[in-house]
C-alpha positions in Angstrom: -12.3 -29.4 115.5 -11.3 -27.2 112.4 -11.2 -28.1 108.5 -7.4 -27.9 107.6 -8.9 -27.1 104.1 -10.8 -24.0 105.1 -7.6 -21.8 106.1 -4.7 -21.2 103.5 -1.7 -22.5 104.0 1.5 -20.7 103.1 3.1 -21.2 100.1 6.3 -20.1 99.4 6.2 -19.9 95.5 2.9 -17.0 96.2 3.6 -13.3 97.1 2.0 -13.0 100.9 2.6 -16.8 101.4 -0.9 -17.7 100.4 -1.6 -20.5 98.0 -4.5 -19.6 95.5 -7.1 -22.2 95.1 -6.7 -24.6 92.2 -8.9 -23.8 89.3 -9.5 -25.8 85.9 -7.3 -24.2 83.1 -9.1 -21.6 80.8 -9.8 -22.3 77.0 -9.4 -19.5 75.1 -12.0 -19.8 71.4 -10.4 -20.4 68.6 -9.4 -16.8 67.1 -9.7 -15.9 63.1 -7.4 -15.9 60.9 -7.7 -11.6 60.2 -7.5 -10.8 56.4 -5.1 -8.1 55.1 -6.9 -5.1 53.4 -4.8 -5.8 49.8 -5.2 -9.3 50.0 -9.3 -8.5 50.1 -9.1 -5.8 47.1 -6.7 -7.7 45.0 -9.2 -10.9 45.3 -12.0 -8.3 44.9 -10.4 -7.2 42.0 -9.7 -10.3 40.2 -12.9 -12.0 40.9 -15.8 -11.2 38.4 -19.1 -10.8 39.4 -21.8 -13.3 38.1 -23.6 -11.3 35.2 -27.2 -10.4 36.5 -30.6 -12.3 34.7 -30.6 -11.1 31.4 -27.5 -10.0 31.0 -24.7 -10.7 28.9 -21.3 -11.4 30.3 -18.9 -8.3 29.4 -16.1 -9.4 26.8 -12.8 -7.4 27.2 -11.6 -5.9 23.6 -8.4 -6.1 22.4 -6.5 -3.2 23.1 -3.2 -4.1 21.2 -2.0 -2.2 18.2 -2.4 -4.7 15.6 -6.4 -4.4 16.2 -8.2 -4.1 12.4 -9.7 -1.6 11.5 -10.2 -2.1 8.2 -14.0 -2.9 8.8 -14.8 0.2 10.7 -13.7 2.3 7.4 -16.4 2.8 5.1 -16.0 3.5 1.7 -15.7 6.6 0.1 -18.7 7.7 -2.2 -18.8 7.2 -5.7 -19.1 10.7 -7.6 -21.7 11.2 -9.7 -20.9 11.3 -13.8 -22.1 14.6 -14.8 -23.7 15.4 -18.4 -24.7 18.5 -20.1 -26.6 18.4 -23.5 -25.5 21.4 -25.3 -26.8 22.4 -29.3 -24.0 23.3 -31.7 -26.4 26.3 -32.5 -23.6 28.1 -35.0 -20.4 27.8 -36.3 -17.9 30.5 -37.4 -17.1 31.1 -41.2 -13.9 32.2 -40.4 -12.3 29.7 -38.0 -14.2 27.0 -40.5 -11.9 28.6 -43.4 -8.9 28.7 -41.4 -8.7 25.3 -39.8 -9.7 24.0 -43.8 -6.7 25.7 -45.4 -4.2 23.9 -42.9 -5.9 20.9 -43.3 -5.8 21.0 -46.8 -2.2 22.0 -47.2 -1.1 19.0 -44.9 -2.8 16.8 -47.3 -1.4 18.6 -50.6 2.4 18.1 -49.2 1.4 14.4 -48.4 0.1 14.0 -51.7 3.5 15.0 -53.5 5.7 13.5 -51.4 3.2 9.7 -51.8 3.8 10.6 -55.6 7.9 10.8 -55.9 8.0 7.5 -52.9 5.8 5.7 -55.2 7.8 6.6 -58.7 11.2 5.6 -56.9 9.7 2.0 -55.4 8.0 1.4 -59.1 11.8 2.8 -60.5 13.9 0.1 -58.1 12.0 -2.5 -58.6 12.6 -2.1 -62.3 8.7 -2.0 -63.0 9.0 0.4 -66.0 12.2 -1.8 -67.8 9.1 -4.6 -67.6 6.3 -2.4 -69.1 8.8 -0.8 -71.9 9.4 -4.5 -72.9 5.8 -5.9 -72.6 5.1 -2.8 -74.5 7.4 -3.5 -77.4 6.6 -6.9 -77.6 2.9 -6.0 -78.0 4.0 -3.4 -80.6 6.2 -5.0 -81.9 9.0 -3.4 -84.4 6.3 -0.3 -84.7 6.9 -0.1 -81.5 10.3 2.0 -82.1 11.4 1.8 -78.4 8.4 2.9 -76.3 10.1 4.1 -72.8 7.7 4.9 -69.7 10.3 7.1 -67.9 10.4 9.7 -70.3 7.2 9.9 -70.7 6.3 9.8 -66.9 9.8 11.0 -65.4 10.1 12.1 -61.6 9.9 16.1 -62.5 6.5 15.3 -64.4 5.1 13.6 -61.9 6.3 15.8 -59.1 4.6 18.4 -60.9 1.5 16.9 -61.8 0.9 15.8 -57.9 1.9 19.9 -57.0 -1.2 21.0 -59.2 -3.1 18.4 -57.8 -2.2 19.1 -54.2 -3.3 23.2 -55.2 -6.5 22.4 -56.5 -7.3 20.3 -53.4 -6.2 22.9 -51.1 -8.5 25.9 -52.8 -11.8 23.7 -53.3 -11.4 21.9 -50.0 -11.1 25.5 -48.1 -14.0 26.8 -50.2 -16.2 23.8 -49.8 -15.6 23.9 -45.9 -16.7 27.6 -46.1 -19.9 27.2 -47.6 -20.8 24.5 -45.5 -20.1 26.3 -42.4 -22.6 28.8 -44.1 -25.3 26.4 -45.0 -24.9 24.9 -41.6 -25.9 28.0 -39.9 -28.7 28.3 -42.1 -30.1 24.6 -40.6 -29.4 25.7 -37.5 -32.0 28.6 -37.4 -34.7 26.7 -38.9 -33.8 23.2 -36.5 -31.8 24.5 -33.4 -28.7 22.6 -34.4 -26.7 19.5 -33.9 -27.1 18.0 -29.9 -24.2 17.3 -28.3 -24.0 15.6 -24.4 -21.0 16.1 -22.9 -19.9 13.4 -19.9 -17.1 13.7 -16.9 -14.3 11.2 -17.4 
């Protein structure tokens, strides 16, 4: 006797008419999941590595354009003052003599014209109608009419401060001469007057 189960029998849904042996189903492994190449950079590139032992973690700067700078300037600095001691060692008769006449003439035409403001105030203000009457009253009739303005009118007294002004103008010049003279006398025998001059 034969085994029916040894031989094949046909099967009509087989190429040849054979039936193939029954077999338990395969299992494939689980497959995994495959990573795209920018998905790994772009997580490489937004993870930060852990900063190694002793170490500090890097800080970004601020790159925007409002950053201040105001500390990285440093301040310009501070010039020096300079000085220089010089000696007034002499002085020249001449522009001593020149620079005294001006001088002196300015003051002679402010003397003259001080005199005639001064006898027109004391004339408004009615200053010599007081003194004539004080006068006379101190006189009394011996008096016969004292009256300041004709003895000090405005021509005397403009004239009187003209001679004045001259006389101060040729003893001022001459004075300034012979001191520039005698100054540069002192100056040979004690080197003159020091003088430091200083940057602003």
């Amino acid at each position: 006797m034969s085994n029916p189960d040894s031989y094949p029998t046909p099967n009509s849904g087989s190429p040849g008419g054979t039936r193939q042996p029954a077999s338990a189903p395969r299992v494939s492994a689980p497959s995994r999941p495959q990573q795209r190449p920018g998905a790994q950079g772009g997580a490489a590139g937004t993870a930060q590595r852990p900063p190694a032992p002793g170490q500090r973690p890097a800080q970004g700067r601020p790159t925007g354009t409002g950053q201040n700078t105001a500390g990285l300037i440093k301040p310009a600095p501070k010039a020096k003052v300079r000085r220089a001691r010089l000696l007034v060692s002499k002085v020249e008769p001449w522009s001593v003599l020149k620079m005294a006449f001006l001088l002196s003439v300015a003051l002679g035409i402010v003397t003259v014209v001080a005199a005639i403001v001064l006898w027109t105030v004391l004339d408004l203000t009615g200053i010599f109608d007081q003194v004539d009457s004080l006068l006379g009253t101190l006189a009394g009739s011996e008096g016969g009419g004292f009256e300041l303005k004709k003895v000090a009118s405005l021509g005397q007294v403009a004239s009187f401060a003209t001679i004045i002004a001259v006389i101060n103008v040729v003893l001022l010049t001459a004075l300034s001469m012979l001191s520039a003279v005698l100054y540069n006398i002192s100056a040979t025998l004690v080197g003159g007057i020091g003088v430091t001059l200083t940057d602003d």
